[in-house]
N, C-alpha and C positions, 0 to 999 in steps of 0.2 A: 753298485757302481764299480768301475775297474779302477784299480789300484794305478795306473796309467793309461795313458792316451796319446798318438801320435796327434799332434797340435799342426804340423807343417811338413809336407813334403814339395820339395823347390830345385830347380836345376841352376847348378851353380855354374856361372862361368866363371874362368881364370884366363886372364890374358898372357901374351907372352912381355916378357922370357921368362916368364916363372916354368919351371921343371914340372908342372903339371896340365901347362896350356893346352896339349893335346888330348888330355881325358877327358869322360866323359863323367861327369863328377853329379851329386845332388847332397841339398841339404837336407839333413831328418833333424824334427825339434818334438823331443817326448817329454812330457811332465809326466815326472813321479808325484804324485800323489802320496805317499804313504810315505818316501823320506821326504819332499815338500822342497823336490828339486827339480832343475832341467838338465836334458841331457842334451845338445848340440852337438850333430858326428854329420861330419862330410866323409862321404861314401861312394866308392867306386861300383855301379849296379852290376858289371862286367864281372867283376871280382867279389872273393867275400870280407876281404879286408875292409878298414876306415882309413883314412889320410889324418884327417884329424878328430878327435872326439874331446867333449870340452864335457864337465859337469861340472855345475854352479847354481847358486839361488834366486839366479833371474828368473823373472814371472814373464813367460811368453806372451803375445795377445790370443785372444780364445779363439776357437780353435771351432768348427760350424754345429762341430757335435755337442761342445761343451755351449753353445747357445741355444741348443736343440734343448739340453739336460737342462738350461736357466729353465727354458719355458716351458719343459714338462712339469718340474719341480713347484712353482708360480698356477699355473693352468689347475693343478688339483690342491691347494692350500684355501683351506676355506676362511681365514685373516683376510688374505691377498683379495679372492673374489666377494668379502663383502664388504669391502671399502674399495674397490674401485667405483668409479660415476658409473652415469650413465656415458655412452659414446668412448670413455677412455681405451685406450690399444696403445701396445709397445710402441714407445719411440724410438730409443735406443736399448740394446745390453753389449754393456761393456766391463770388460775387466775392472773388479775391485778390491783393493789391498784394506781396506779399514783404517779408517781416521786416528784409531788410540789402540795400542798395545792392550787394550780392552776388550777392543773389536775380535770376533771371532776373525774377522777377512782379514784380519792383521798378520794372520801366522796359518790361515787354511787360504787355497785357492776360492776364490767368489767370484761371482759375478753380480752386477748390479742391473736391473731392466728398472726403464723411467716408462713411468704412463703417463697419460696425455689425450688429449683432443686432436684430430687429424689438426695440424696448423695451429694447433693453441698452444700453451704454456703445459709444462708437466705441471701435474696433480700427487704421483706418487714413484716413489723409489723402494724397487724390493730387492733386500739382498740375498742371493741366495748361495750355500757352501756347496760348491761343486763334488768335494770326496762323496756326502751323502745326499746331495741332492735334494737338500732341504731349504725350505726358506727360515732366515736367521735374523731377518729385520723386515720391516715393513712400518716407512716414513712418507710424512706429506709432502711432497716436494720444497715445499715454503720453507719445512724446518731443515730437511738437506744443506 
């Protein structure tokens, strides 16, 4: 698994009169993985400079790959595929921080995927740590 990931690439507008109305600006949002930070840098693609660069321990929303990595992770755990139903399939995954300072997702990036029945109630919630790409919980939805 890489030690980061670019999470978001976006074209930023600036209106005027702000002193950069006229560029051509984009936002980049990388998670570090390995210090368990984001890096937020607004970036001129023209130039090699930043305008601005932020890093802090806000947890971005995930990122297509790092939903790609839940459900490879999940796909090959043999916990996961012997408690799911019959008919069950992802409903959602979505980013997950962990309930108690206990929780591994508490202090590593996670994601959570819910199963379920096309149109029914979740059945099950897996958690799985994005750095190694492992599954770290695996819960009935009930008790969720």
């Amino acid at each position: 698994m890489e030690r980061y990931r670019v999470v978001a690439v976006e074209p930023l507008v600036v209106k005027p009169p702000h002193w950069m109305a006229d560029h051509r600006l984009a936002r980049v949002v990388v998670y570090d993985y390995a210090a368990d930070r984001c890096v937020d840098a607004c970036v001129e693609p023209s130039t090699p400079a930043w305008s601005r660069l932020d890093i802090n321990r806000s947890q971005p929303m995930l990122s297509r790959e790092e939903e790609a990595a839940a459900q490879k992770a999940w796909a090959s755990d043999a916990t996961v595929q012997a408690q799911l139903g019959m008919g069950d399939e992802p409903q959602a995954t979505m980013h997950y921080w962990g309930r108690t300072e206990a929780d591994l997702a508490h202090t590593r990036r996670s994601a959570a995927v819910v199963f379920g029945r096309a149109g029914g109630h979740p059945s099950l919630v897996v958690v799985v740590d994005l750095l190694d790409a492992a599954v770290t919980q695996v819960v009935p939805a009930a008790q969720w």
